[in-house]
SERO-964438 format. One record per atom (N, C-alpha, C): atom name; residue in three letters; x, y, z. Coordinates in nm, 3 decimals. Example, Ala and Ser with C-alpha at 12.3 -4.5 7.8 and 13.67 -1.06 7.14 Angstrom:
minu, rose, u, v, w
N, ala, 1.319, -0.569, 0.780
CA, ala, 1.230, -0.450, 0.780
C, ala, 1.320, -0.330, 0.780
N, ser, 1.285, -0.225, 0.708
CA, ser, 1.367, -0.106, 0.714
C, ser, 1.290, 0.003, 0.787
REM end
This chain:
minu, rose, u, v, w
N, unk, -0.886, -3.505, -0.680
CA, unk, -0.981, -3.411, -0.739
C, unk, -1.067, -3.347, -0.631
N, unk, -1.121, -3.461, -0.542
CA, unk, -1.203, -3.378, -0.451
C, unk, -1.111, -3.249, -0.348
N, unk, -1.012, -3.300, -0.321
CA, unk, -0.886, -3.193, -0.274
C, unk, -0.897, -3.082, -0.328
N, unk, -0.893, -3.044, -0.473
CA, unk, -0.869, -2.941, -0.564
C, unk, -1.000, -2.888, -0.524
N, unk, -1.150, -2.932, -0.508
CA, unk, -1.236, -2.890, -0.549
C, unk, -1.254, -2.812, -0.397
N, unk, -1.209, -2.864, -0.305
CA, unk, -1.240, -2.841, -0.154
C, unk, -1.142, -2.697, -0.127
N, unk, -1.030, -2.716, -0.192
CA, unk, -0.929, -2.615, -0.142
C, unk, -0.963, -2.457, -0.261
N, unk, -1.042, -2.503, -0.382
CA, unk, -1.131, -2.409, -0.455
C, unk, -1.220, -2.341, -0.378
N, unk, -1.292, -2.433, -0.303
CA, unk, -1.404, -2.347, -0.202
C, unk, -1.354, -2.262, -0.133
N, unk, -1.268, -2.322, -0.048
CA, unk, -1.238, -2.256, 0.081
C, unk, -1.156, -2.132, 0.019
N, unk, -1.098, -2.118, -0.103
CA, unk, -1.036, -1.954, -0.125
C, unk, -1.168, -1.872, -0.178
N, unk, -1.286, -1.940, -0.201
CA, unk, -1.383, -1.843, -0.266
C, unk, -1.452, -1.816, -0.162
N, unk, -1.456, -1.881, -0.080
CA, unk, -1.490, -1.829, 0.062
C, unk, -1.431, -1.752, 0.116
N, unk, -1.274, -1.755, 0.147
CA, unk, -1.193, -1.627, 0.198
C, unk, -1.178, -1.515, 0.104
N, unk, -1.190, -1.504, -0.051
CA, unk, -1.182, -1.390, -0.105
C, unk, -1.338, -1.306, -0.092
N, unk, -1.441, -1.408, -0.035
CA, unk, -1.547, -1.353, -0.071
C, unk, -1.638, -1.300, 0.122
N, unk, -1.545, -1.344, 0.227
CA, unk, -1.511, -1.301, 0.349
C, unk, -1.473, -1.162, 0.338
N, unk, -1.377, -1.171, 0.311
CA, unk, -1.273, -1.030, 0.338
C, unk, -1.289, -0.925, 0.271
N, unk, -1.364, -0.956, 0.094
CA, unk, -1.459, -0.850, 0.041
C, unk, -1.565, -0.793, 0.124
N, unk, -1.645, -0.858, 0.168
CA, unk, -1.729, -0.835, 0.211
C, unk, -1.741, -0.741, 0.327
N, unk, -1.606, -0.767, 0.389
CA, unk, -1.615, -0.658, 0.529
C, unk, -1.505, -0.575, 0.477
N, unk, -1.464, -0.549, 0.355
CA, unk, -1.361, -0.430, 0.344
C, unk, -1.435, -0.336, 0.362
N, unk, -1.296, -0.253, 0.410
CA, unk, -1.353, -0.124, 0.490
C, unk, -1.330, -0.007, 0.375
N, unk, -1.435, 0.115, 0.340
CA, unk, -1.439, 0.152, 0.251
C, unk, -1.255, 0.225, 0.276
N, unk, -1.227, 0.281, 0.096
CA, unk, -1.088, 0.347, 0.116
C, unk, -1.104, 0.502, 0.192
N, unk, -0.992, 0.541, 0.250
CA, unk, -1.051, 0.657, 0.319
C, unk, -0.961, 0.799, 0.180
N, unk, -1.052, 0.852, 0.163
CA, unk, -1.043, 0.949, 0.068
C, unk, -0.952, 1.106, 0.045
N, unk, -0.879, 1.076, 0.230
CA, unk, -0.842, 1.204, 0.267
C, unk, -0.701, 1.248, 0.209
N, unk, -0.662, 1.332, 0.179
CA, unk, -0.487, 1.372, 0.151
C, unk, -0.438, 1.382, 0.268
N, unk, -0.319, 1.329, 0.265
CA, unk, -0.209, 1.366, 0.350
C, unk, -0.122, 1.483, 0.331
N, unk, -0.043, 1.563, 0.347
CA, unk, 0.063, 1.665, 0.337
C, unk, 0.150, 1.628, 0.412
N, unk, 0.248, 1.590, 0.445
CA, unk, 0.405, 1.563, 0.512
C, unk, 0.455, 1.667, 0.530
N, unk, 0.489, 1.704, 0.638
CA, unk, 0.581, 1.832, 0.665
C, unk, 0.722, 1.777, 0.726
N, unk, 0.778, 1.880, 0.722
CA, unk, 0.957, 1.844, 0.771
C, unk, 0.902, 1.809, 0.893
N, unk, 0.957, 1.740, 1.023
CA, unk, 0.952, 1.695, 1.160
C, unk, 1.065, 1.765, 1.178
N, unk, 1.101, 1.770, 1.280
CA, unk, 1.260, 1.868, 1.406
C, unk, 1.384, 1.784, 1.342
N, unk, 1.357, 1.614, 1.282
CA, unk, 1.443, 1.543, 1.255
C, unk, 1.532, 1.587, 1.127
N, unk, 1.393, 1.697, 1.051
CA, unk, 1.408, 1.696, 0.901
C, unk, 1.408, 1.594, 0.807
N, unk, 1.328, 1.476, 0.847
CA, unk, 1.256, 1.427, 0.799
C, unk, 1.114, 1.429, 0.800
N, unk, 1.041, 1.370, 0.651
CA, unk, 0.941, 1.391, 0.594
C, unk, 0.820, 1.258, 0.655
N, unk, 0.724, 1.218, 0.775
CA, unk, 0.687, 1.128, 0.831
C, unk, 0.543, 1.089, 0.788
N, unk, 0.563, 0.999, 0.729
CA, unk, 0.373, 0.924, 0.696
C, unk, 0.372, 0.766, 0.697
N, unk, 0.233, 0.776, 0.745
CA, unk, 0.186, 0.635, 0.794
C, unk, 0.096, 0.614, 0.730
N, unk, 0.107, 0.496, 0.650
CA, unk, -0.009, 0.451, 0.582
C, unk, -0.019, 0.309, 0.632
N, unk, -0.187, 0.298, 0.636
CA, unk, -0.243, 0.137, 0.670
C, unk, -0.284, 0.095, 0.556
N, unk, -0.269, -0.024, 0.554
CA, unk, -0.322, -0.126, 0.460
C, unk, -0.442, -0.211, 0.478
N, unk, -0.458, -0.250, 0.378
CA, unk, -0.634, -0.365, 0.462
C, unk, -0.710, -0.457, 0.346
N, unk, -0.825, -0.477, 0.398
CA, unk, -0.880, -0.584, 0.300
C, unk, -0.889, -0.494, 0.149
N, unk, -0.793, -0.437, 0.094
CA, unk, -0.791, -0.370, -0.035
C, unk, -0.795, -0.212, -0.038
N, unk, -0.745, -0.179, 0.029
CA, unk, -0.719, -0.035, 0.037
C, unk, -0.608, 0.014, 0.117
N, unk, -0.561, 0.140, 0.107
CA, unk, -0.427, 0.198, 0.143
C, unk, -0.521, 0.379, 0.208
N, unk, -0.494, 0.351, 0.384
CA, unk, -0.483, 0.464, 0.380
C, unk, -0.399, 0.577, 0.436
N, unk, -0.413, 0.715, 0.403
CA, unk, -0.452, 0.770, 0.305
C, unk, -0.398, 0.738, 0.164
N, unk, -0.524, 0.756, 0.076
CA, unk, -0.469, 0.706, -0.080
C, unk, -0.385, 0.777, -0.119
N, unk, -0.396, 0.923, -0.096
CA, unk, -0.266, 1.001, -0.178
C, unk, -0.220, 1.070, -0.034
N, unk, -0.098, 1.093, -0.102
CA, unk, 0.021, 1.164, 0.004
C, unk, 0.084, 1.248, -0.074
N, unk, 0.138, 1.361, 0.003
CA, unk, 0.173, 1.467, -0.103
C, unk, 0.300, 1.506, 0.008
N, unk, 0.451, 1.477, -0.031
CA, unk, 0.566, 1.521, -0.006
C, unk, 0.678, 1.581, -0.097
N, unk, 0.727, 1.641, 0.012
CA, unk, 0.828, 1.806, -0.072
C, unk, 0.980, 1.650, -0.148
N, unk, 1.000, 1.726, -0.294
CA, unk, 1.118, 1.667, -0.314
C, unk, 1.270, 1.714, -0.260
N, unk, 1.356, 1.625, -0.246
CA, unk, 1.475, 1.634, -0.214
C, unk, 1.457, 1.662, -0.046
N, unk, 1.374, 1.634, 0.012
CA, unk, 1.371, 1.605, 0.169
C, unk, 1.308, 1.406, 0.191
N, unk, 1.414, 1.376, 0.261
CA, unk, 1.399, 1.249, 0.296
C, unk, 1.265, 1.203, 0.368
N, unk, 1.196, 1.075, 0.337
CA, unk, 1.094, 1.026, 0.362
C, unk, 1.076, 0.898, 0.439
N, unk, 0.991, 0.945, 0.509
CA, unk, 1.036, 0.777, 0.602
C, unk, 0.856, 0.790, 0.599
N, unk, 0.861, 0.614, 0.557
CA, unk, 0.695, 0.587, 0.566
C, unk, 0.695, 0.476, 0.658
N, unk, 0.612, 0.468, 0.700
CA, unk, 0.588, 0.387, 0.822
C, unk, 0.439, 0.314, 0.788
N, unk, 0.494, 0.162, 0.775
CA, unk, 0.332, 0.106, 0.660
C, unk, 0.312, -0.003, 0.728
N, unk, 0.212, -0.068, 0.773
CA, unk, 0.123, -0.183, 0.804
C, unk, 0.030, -0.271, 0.745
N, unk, -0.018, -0.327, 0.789
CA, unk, -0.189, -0.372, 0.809
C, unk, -0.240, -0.414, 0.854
N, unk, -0.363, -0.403, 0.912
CA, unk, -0.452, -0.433, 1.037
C, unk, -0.433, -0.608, 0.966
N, unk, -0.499, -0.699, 1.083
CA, unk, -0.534, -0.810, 1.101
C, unk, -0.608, -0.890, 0.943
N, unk, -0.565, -0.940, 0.862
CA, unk, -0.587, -1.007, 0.755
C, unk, -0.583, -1.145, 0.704
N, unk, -0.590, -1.238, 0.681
CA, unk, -0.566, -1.376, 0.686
C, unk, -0.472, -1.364, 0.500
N, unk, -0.502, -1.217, 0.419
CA, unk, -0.454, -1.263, 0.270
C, unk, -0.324, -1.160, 0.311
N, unk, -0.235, -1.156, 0.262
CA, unk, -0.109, -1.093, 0.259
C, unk, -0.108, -0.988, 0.172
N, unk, -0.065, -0.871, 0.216
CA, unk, -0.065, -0.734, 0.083
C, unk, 0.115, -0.722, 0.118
N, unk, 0.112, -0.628, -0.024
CA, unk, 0.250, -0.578, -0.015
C, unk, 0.221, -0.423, -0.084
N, unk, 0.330, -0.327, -0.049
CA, unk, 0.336, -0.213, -0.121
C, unk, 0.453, -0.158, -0.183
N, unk, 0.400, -0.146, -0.290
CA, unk, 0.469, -0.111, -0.385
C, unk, 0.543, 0.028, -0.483
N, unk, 0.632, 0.093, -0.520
CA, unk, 0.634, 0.232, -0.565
C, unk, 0.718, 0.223, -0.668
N, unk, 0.779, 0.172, -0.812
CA, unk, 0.821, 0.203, -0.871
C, unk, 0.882, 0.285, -0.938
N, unk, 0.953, 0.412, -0.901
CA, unk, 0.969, 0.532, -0.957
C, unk, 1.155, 0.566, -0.976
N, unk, 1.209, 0.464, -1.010
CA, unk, 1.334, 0.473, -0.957
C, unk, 1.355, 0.627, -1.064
N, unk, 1.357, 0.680, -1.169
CA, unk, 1.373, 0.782, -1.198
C, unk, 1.334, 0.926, -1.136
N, unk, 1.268, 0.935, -1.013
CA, unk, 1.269, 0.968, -0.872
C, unk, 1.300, 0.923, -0.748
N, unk, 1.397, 0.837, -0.780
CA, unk, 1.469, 0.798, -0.637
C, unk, 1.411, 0.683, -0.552
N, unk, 1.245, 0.643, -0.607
CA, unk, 1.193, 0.580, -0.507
C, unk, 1.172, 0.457, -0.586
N, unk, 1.243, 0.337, -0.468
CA, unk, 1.246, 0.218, -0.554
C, unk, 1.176, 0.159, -0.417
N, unk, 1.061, 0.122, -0.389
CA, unk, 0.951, 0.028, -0.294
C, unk, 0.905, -0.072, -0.296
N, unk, 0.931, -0.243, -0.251
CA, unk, 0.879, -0.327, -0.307
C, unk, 0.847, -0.416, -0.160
N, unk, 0.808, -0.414, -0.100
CA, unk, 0.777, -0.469, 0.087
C, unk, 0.658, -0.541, 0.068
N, unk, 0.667, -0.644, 0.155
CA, unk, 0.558, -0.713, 0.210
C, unk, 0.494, -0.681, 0.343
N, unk, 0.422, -0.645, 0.392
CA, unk, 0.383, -0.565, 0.477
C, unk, 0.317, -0.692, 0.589
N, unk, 0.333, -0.648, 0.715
CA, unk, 0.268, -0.734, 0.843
C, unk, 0.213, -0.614, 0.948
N, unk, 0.148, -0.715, 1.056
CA, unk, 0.109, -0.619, 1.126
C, unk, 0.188, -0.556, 1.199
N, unk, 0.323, -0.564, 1.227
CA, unk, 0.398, -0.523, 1.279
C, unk, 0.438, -0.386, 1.174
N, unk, 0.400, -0.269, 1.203
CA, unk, 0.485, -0.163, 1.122
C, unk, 0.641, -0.136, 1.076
N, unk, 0.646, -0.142, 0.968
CA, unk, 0.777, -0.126, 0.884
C, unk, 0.824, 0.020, 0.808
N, unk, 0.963, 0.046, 0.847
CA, unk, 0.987, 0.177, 0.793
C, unk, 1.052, 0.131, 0.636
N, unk, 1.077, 0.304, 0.589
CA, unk, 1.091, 0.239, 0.489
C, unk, 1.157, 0.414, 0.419
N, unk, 1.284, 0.436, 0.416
CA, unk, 1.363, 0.572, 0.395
C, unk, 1.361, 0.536, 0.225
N, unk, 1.380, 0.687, 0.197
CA, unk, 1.364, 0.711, 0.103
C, unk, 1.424, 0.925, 0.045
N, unk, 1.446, 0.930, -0.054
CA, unk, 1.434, 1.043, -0.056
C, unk, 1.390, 1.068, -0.226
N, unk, 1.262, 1.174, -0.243
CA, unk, 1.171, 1.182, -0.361
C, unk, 1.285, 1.290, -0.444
N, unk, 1.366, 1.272, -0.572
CA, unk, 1.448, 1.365, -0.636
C, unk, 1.345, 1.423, -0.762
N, unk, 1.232, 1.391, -0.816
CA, unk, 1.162, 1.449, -0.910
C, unk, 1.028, 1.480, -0.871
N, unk, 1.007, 1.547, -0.873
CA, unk, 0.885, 1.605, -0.871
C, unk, 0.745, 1.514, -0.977
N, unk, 0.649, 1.484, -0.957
CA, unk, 0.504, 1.412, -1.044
C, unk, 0.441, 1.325, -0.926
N, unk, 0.351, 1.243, -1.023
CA, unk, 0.304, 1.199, -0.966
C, unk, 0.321, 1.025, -0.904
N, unk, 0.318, 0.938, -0.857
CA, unk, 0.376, 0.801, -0.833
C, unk, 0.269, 0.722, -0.789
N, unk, 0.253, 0.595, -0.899
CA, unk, 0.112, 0.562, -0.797
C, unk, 0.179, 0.446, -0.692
N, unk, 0.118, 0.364, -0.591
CA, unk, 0.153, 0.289, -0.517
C, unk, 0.041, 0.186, -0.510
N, unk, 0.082, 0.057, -0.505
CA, unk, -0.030, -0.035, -0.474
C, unk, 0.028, -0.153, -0.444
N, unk, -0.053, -0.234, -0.399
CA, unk, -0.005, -0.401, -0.351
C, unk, 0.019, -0.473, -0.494
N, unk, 0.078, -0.588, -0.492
CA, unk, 0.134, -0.654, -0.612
C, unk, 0.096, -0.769, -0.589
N, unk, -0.020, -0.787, -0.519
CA, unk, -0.060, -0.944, -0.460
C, unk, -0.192, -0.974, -0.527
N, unk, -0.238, -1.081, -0.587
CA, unk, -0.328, -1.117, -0.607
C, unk, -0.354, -1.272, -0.597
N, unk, -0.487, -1.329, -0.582
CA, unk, -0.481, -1.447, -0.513
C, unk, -0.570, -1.514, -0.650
N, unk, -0.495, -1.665, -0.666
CA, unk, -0.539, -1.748, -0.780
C, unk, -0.651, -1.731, -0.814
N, unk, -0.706, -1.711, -0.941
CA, unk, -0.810, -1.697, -1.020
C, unk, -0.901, -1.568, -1.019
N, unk, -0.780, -1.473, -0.917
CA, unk, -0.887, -1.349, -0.890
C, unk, -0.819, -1.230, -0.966
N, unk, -0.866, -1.126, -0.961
CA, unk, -0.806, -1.033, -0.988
C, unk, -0.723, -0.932, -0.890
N, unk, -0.623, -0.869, -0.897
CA, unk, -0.499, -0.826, -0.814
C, unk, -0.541, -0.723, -0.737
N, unk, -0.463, -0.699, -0.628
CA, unk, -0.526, -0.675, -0.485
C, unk, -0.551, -0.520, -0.595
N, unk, -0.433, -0.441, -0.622
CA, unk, -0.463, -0.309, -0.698
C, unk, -0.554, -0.305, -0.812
N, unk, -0.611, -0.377, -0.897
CA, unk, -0.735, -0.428, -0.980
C, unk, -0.878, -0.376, -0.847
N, unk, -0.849, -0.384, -0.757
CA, unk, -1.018, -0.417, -0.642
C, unk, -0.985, -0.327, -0.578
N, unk, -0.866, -0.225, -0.593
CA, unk, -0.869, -0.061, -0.538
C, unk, -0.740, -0.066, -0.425
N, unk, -0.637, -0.174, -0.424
CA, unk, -0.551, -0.123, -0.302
C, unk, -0.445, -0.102, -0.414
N, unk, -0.451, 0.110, -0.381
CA, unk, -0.377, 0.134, -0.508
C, unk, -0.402, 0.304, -0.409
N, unk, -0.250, 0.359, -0.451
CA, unk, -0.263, 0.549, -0.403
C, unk, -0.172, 0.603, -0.477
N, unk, -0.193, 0.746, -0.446
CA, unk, -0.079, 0.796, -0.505
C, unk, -0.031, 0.900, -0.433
N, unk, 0.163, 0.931, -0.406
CA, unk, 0.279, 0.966, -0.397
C, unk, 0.282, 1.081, -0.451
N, unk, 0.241, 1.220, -0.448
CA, unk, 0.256, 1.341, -0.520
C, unk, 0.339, 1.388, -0.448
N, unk, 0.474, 1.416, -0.539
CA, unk, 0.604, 1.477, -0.490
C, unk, 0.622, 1.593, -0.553
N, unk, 0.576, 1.760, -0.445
CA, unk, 0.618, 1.856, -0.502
C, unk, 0.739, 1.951, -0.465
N, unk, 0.713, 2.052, -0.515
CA, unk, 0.856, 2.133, -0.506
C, unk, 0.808, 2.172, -0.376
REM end
């Protein structure tokens, strides 16, 4: 029991650490343009609960390569994109080491993206804002 009660602390301590110094989300849009490769190039960081930039806005039917991280964290995020009726099926665990990640957007809307991680008794990393969105236009 005292185990349970000790290893209780110490996560309300690390969820209540890493809140504390999250860094606000950064608010800016992205736009993706073709590169010489003709591919579509964005980098998003990850962090104590946020994704940035939150939204990204790429052309459909041009291939996408995202390039995703996260700075230094002790809790684990992942990112996520569900949209297989646009082509984009995303489900990664993310490290600090940057990971690509091809793709090509076939419908046009909107797609949200967020981590799928949440830590016992708390609420989920996308619940506390690590959450964006994928606007794929013509």
């Amino acid at each position: 029991m005292k185990a349970c009660v000790t290893c209780l602390v110490l996560c309300l301590g690390l969820a209540g650490a890493c809140r504390a110094d999250a860094a606000s989300p950064d608010e800016t849009v992205y736009r993706a343009s073709r590169a010489a490769d003709g591919v579509q190039h964005v980098r998003i960081e990850g962090g104590a609960y946020f994704f940035k930039p939150r939204r990204v806005i790429v052309k459909s039917n041009v291939p996408v390569e995202l390039t995703v991280s996260v700075g230094r964290s002790v809790i684990p995020h992942s990112l996520v994109i569900q949209a297989p009726e646009a082509g984009i099926v995303v489900d990664e665990d993310l490290s600090s080491e940057p990971k690509r990640i091809r793709f090509t957007p076939t419908a046009v809307g909107s797609y949200p993206f967020y981590c799928r991680n949440r830590l016992l008794f708390f609420e989920s990393h996308r619940e506390k804002g690590m959450e964006g969105v994928l606007d794929v236009v013509e």
